[in-house]
KEVEX-568028 format. One record per residue: residue in three letters; x, y, z of N, C-alpha, C in turn. Coordinates in Angstrom, 1 decimal. Layout:
BEGIN
[site ALA [X Y Z] [X Y Z] [X Y Z]]
...
//
This chain:
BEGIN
[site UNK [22.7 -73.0 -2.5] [22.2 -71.9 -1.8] [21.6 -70.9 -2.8]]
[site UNK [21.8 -70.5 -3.4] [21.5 -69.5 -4.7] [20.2 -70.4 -5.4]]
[site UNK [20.2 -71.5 -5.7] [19.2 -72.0 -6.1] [18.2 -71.9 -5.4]]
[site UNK [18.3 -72.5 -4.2] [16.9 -72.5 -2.8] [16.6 -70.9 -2.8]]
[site UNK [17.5 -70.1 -2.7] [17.6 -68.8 -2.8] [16.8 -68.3 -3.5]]
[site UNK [16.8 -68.4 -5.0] [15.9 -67.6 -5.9] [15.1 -68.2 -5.7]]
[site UNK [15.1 -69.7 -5.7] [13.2 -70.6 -5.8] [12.7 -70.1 -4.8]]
[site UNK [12.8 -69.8 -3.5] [11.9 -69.2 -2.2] [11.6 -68.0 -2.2]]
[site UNK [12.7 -67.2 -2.7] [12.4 -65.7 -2.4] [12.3 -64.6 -3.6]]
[site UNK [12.5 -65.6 -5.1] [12.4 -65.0 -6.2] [14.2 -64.6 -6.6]]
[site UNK [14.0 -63.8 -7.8] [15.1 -63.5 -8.3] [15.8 -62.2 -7.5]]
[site UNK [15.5 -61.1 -7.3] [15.6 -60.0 -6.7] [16.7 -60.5 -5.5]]
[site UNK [15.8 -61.2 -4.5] [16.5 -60.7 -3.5] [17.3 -62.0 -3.2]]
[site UNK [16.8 -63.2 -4.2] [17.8 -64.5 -4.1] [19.2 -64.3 -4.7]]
[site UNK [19.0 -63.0 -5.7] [20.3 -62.7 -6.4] [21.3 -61.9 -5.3]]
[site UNK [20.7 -61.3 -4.7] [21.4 -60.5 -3.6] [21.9 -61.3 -2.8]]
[site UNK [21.4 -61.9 -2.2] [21.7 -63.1 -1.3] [23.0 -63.9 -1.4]]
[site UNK [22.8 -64.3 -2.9] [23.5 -65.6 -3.4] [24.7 -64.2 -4.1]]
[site UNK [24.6 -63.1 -4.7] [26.2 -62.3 -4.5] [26.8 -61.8 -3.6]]
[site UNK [26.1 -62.0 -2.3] [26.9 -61.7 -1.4] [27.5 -62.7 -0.5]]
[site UNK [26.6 -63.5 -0.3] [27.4 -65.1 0.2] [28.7 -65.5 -0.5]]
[site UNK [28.1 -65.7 -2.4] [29.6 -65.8 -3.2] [30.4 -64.8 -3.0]]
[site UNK [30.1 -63.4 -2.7] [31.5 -63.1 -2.8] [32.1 -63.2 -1.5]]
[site UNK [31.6 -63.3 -0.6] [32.3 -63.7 0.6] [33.2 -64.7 0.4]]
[site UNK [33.0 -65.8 -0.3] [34.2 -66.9 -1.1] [34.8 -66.5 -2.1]]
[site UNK [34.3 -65.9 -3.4] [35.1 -65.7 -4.7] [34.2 -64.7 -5.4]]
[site UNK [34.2 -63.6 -5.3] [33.5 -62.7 -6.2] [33.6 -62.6 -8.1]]
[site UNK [34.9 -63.2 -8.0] [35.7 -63.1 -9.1] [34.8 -64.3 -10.1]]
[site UNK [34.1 -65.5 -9.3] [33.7 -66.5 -9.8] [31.9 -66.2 -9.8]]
[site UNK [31.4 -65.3 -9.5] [30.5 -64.8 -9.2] [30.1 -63.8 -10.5]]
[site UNK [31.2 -63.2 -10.6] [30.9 -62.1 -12.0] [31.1 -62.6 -12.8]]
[site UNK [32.2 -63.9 -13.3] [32.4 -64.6 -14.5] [30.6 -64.8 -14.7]]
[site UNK [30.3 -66.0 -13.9] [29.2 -66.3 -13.6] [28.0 -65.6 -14.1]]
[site UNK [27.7 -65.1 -13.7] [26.5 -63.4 -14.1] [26.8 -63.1 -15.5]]
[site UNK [28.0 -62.5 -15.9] [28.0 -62.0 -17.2] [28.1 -63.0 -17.9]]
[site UNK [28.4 -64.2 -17.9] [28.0 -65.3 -18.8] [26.5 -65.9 -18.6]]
[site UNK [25.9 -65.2 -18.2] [24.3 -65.3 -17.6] [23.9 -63.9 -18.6]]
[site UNK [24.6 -62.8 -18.6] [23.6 -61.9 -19.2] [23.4 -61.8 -20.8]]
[site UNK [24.9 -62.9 -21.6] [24.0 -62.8 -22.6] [23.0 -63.8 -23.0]]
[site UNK [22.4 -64.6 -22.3] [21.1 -65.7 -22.0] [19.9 -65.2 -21.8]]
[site UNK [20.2 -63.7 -20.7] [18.7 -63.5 -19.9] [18.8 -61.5 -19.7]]
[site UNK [17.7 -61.1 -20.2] [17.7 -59.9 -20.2] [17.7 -59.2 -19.6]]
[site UNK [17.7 -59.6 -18.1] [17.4 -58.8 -16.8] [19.0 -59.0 -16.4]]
[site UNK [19.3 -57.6 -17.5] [21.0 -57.2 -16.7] [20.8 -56.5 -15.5]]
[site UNK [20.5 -56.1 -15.4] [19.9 -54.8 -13.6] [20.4 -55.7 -12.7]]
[site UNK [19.1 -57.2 -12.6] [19.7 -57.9 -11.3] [20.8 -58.0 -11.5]]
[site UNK [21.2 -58.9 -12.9] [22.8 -59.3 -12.7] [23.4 -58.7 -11.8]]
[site UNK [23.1 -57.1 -12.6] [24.8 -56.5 -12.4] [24.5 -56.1 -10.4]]
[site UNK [23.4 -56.2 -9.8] [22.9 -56.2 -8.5] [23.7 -57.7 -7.9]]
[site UNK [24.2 -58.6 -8.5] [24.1 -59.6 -7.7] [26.1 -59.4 -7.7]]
[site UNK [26.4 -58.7 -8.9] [28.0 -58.7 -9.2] [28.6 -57.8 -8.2]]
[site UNK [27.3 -56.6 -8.2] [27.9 -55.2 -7.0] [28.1 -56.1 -5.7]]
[site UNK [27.4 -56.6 -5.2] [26.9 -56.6 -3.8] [28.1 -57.7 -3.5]]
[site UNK [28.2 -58.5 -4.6] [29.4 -59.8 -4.7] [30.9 -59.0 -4.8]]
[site UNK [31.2 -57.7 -5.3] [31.9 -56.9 -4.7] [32.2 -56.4 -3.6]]
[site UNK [30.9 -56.1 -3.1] [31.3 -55.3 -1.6] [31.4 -56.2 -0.6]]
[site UNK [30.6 -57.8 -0.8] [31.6 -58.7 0.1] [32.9 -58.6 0.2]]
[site UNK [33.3 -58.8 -1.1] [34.8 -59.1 -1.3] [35.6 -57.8 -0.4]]
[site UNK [35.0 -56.5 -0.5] [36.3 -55.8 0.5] [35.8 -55.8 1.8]]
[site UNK [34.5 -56.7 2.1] [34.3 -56.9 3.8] [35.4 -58.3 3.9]]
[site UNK [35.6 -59.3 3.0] [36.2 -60.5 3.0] [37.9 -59.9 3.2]]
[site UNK [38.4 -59.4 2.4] [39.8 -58.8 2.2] [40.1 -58.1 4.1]]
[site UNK [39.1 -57.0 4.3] [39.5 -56.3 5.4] [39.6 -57.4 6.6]]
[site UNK [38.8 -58.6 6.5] [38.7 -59.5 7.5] [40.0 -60.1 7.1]]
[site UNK [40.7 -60.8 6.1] [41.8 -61.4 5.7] [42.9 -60.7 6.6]]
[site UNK [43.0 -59.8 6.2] [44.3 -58.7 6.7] [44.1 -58.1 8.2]]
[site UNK [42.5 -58.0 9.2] [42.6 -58.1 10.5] [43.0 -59.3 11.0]]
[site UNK [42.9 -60.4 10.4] [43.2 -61.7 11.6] [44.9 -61.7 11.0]]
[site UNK [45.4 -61.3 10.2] [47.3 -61.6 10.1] [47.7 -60.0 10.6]]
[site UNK [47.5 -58.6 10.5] [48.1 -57.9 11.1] [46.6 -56.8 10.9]]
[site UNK [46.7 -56.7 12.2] [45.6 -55.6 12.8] [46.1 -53.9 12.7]]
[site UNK [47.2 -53.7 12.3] [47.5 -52.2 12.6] [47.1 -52.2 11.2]]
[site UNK [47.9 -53.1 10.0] [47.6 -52.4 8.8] [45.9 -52.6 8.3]]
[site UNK [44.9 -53.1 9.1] [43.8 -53.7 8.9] [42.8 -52.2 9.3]]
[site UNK [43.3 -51.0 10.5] [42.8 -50.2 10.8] [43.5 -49.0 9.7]]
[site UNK [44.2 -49.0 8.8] [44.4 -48.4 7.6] [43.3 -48.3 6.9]]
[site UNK [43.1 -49.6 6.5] [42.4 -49.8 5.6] [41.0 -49.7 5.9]]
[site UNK [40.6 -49.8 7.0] [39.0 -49.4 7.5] [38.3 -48.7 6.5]]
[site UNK [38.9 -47.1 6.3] [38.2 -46.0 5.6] [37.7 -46.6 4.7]]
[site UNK [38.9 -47.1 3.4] [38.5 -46.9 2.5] [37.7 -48.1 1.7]]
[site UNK [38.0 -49.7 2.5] [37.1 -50.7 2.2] [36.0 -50.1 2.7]]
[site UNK [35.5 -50.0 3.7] [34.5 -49.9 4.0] [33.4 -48.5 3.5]]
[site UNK [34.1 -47.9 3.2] [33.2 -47.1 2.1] [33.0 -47.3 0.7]]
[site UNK [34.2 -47.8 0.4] [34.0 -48.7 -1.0] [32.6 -49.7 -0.5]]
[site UNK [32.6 -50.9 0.2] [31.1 -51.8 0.3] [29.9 -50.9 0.3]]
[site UNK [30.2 -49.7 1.2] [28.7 -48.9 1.2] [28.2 -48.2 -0.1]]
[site UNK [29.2 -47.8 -1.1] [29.3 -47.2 -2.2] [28.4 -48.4 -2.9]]
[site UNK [28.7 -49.9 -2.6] [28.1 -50.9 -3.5] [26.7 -51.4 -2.9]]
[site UNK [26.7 -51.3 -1.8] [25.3 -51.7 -0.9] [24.7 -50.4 -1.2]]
[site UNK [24.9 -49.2 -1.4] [24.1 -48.2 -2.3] [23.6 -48.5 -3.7]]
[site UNK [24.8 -48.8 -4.5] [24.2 -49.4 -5.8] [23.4 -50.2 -5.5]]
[site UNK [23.6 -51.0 -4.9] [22.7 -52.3 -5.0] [21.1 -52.1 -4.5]]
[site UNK [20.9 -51.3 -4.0] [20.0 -51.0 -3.4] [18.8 -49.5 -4.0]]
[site UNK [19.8 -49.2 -5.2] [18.9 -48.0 -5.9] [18.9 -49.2 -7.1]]
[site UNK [19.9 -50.3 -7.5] [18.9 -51.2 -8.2] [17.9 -52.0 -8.1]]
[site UNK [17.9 -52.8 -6.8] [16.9 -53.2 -6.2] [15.5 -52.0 -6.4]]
[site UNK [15.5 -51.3 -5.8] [14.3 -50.5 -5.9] [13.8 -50.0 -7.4]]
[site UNK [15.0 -50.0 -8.2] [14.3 -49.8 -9.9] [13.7 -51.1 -10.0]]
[site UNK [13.0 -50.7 -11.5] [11.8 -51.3 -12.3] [12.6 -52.3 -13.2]]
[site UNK [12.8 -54.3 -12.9] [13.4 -54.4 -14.0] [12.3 -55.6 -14.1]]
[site UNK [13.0 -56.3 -15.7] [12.2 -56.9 -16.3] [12.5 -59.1 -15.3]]
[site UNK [12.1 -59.0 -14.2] [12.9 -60.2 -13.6] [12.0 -61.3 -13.7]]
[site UNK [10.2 -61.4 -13.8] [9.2 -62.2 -13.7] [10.2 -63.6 -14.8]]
[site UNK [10.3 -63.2 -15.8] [10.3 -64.6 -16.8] [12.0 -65.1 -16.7]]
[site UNK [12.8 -64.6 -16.2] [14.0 -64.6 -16.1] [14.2 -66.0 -15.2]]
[site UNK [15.2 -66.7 -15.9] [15.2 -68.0 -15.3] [17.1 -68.0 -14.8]]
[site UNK [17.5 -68.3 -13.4] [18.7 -68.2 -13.1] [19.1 -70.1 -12.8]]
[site UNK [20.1 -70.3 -13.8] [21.2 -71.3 -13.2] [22.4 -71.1 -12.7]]
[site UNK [22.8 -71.0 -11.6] [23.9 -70.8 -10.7] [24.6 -72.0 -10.7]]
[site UNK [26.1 -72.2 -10.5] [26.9 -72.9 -10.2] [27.1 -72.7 -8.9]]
[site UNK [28.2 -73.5 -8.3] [28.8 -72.8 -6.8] [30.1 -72.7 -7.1]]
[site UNK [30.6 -71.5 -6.8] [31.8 -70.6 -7.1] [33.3 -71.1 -6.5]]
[site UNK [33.1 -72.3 -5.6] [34.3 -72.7 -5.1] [34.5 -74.5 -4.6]]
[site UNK [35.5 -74.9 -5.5] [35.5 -76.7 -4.7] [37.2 -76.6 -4.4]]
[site UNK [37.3 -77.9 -4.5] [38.7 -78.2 -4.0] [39.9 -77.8 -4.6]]
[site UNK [39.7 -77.7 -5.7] [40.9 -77.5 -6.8] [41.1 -76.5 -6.6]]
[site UNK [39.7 -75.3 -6.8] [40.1 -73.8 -6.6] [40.8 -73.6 -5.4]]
[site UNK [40.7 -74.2 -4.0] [41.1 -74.0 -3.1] [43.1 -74.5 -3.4]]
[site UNK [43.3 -75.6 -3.9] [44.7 -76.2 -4.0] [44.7 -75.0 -4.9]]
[site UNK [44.5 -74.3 -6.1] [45.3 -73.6 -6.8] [45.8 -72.6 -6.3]]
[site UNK [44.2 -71.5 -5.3] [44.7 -70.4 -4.4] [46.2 -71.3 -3.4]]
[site UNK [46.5 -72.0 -3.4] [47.5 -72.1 -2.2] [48.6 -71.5 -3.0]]
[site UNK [49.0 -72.5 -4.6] [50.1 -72.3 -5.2] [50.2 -70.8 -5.4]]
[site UNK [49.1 -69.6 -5.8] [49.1 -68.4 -6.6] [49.1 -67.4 -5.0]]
[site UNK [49.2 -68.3 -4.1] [49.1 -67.4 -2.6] [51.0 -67.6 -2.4]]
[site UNK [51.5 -68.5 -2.4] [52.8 -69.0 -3.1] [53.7 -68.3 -3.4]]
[site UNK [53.1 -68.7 -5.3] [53.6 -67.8 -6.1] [53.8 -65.8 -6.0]]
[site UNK [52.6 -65.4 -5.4] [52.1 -64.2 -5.3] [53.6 -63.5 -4.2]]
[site UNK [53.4 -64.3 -3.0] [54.4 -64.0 -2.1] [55.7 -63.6 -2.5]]
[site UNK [56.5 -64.8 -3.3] [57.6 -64.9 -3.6] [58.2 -63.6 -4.7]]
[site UNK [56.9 -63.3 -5.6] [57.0 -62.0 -6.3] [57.0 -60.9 -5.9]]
[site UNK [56.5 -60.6 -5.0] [56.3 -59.3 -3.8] [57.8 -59.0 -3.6]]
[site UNK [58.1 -60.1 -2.8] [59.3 -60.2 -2.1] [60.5 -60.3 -2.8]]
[site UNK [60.3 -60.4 -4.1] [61.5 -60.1 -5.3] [61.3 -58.8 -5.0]]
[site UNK [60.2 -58.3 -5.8] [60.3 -57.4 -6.5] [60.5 -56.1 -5.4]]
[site UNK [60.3 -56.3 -4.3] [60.1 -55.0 -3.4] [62.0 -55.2 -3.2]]
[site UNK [62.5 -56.3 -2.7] [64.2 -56.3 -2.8] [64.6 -55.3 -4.4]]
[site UNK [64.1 -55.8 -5.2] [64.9 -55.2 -6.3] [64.7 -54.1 -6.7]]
[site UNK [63.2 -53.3 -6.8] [62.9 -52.4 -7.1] [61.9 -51.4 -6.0]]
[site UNK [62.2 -52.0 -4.9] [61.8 -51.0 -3.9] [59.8 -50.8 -4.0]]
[site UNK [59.4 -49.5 -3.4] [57.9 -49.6 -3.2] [57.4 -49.6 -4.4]]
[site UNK [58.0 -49.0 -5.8] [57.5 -49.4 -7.3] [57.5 -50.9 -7.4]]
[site UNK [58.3 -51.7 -7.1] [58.2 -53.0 -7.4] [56.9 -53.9 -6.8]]
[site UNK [56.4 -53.3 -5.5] [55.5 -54.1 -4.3] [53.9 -53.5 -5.1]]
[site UNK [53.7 -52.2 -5.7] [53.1 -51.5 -6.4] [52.3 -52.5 -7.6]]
[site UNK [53.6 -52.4 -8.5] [53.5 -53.3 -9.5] [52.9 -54.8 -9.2]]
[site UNK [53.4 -55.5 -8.5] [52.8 -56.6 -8.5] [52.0 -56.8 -7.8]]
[site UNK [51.2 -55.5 -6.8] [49.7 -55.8 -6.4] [49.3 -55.5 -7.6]]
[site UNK [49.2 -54.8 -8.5] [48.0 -54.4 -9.7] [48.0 -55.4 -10.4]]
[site UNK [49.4 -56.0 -10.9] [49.0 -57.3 -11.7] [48.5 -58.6 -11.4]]
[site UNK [48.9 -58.9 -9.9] [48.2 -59.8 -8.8] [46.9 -59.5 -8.9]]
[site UNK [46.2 -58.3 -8.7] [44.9 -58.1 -8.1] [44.0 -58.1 -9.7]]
[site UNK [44.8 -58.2 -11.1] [43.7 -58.7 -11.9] [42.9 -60.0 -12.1]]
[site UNK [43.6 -60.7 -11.2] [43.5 -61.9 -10.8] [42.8 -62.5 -9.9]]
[site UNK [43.5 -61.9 -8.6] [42.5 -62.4 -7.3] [43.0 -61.0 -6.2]]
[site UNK [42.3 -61.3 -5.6] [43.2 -60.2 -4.3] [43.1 -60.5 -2.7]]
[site UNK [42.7 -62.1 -2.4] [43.1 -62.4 -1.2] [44.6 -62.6 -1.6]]
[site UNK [45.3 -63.4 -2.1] [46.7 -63.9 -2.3] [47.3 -62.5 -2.0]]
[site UNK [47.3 -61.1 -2.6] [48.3 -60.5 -2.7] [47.6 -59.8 -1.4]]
[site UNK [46.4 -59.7 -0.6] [46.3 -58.9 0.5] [47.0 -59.6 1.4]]
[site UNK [46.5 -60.9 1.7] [47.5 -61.7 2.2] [49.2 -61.9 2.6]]
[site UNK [49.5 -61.3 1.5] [51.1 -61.9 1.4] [51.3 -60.7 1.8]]
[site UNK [50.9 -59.5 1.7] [51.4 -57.9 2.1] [50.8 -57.6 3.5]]
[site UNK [50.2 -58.2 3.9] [49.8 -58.4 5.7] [50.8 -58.8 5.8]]
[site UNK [51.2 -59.9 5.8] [52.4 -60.8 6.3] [53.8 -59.8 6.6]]
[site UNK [54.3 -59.5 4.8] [55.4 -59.2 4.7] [55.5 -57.2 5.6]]
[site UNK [54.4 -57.0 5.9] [53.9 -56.3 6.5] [54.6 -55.5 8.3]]
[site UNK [54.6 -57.1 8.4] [55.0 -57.3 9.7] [57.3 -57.5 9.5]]
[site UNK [57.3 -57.4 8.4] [58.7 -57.8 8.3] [59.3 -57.0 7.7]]
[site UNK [59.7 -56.6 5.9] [60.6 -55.7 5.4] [59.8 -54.0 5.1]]
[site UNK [58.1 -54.7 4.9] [57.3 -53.7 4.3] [56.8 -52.8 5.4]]
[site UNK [56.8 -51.7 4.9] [56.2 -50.4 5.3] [54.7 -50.3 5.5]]
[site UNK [53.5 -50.2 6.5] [51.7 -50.2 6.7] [51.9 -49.2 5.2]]
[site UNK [52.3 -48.6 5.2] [51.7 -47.9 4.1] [52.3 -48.2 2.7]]
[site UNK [52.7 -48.9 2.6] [53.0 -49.3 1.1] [52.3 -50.3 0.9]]
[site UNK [52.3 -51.3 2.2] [51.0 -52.3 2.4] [50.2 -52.2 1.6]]
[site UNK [49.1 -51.1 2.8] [48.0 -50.5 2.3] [48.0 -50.0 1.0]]
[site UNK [49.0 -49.2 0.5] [48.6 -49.0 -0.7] [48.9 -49.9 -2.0]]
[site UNK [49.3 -50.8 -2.1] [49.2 -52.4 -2.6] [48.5 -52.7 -2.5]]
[site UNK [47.5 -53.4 -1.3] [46.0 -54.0 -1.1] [44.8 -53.2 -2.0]]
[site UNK [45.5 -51.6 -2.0] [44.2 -50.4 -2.3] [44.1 -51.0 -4.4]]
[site UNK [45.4 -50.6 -4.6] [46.1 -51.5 -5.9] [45.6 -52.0 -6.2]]
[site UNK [45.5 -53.3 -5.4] [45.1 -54.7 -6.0] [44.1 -54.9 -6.0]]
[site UNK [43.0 -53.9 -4.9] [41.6 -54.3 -5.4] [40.7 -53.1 -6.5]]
[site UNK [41.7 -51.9 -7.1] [41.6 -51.3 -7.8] [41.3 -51.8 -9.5]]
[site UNK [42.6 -52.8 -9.3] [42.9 -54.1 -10.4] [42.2 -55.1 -10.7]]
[site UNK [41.2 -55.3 -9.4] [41.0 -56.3 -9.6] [39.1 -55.7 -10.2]]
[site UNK [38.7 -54.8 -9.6] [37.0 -54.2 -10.1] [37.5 -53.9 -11.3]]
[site UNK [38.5 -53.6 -12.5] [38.9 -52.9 -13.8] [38.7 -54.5 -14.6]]
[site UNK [38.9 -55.3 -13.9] [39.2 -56.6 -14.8] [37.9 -56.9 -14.7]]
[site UNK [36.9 -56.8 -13.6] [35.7 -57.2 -14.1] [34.9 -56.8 -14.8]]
[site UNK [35.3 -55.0 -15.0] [34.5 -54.7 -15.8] [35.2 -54.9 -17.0]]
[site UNK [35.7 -55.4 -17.3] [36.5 -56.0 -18.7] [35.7 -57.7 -18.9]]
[site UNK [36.0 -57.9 -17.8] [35.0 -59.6 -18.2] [33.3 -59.2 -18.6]]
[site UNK [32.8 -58.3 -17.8] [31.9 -57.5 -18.4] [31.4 -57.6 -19.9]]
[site UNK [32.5 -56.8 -20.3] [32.3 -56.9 -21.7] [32.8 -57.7 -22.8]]
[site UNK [33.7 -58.6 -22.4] [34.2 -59.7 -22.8] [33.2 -61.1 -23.1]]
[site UNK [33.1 -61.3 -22.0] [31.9 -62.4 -21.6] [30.4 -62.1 -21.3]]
[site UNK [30.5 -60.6 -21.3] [28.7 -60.6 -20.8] [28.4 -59.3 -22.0]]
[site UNK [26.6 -59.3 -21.6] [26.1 -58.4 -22.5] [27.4 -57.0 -22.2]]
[site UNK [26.6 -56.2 -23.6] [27.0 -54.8 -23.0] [26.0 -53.9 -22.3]]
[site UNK [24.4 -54.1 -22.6] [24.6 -53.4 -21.3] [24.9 -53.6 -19.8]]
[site UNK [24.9 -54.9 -19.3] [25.5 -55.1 -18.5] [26.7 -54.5 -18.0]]
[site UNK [27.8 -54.6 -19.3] [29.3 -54.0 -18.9] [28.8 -52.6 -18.8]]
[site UNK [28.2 -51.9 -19.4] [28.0 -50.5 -18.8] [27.8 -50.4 -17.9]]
[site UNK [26.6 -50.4 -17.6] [25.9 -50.4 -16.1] [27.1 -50.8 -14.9]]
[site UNK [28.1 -51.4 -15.0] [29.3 -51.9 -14.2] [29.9 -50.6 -13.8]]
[site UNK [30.5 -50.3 -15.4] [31.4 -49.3 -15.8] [31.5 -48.0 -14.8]]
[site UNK [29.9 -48.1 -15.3] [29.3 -46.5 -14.7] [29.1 -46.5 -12.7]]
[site UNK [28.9 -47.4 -12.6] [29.3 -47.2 -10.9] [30.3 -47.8 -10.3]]
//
């Protein structure tokens, strides 16, 4: 998709396209993606346009996760996912309209999800559960806290998921909610860390700063 994508409609709006489709599946494999793309190709702008937008799927993806298992804690969360996406379809969209260098820029895309990733999310959706549910027995809403933030450096369907659930059972909507808020707090800080890790710096700036 991302390939037909750019070759038909160019880089601009193939990049948009193809980060918001991926993040609808994996955002997280989207920004690896990109910043291992920007130290190749100097048109960090789109990148970091294709990483936003592959963001703001991800908290339309999350809020959809958590309405189909429990709908009360799903109308919590309304506000603030969904101003969070507009915040990034804003970015995306005052980069789109700036001046970048995109004509010579040549994009190779992968696809962001096969089978394996799918078997691993089961185990880390699993694993994720079982830690929640320690830790909130042992150490109460600091424990449920903690291991959305360190879950969500990772991924954050697993741990929105598991806190829907457990949601409906020992946990409190609002500790939920504020776990889910956590985890995807945790999870935008780690990319802009892959950012700079794996991709240019100006790239990682330009992240940083919105």
């Amino acid at each position: 998709v991302s390939y037909v994508a750019i070759k038909v409609i160019g880089n601009k709006k193939g990049l948009t396209i193809s980060g918001f489709l991926g993040g609808m599946v994996s955002s997280t494999a989207i920004t690896l993606s990109f910043t291992n793309l920007s130290r190749k190709i100097n048109s960090y702008q789109i990148l970091a346009m294709g990483i936003i937008i592959a963001n703001s799927a991800m908290f339309v993806r999350v809020l959809i996760e958590v309405l189909l298992v429990n709908q009360a804690l799903a109308f919590k969360l309304i506000a603030p996912l969904v101003g969070a996406a507009a915040v990034g379809v804003f970015s995306t969209y005052y980069l789109y309209t700036s001046k970048t260098d995109e004509k010579n820029a040549v994009f190779n895309l992968k696809k962001p999800l096969d089978l394996s990733n799918a078997m691993k999310f089961g185990v880390f959706f699993a694993l994720i559960s079982f830690l929640v549910s320690f830790l909130n027995a042992k150490y109460g809403d600091l424990g449920v806290y903690f291991s959305s933030f360190i879950s969500g450096l990772v991924d954050t369907d697993a741990i929105a998921l598991s806190l829907a659930n457990l949601a409906h059972q020992s946990l409190s909507q609002t500790t939920a909610s504020f776990g889910i808020i956590l985890a995807i707090i945790a999870n935008s800080l780690s990319k802009i860390g892959f950012g700079y890790y794996f991709g240019s710096r100006k790239l990682a700036n330009l992240l940083s700063l919105i």
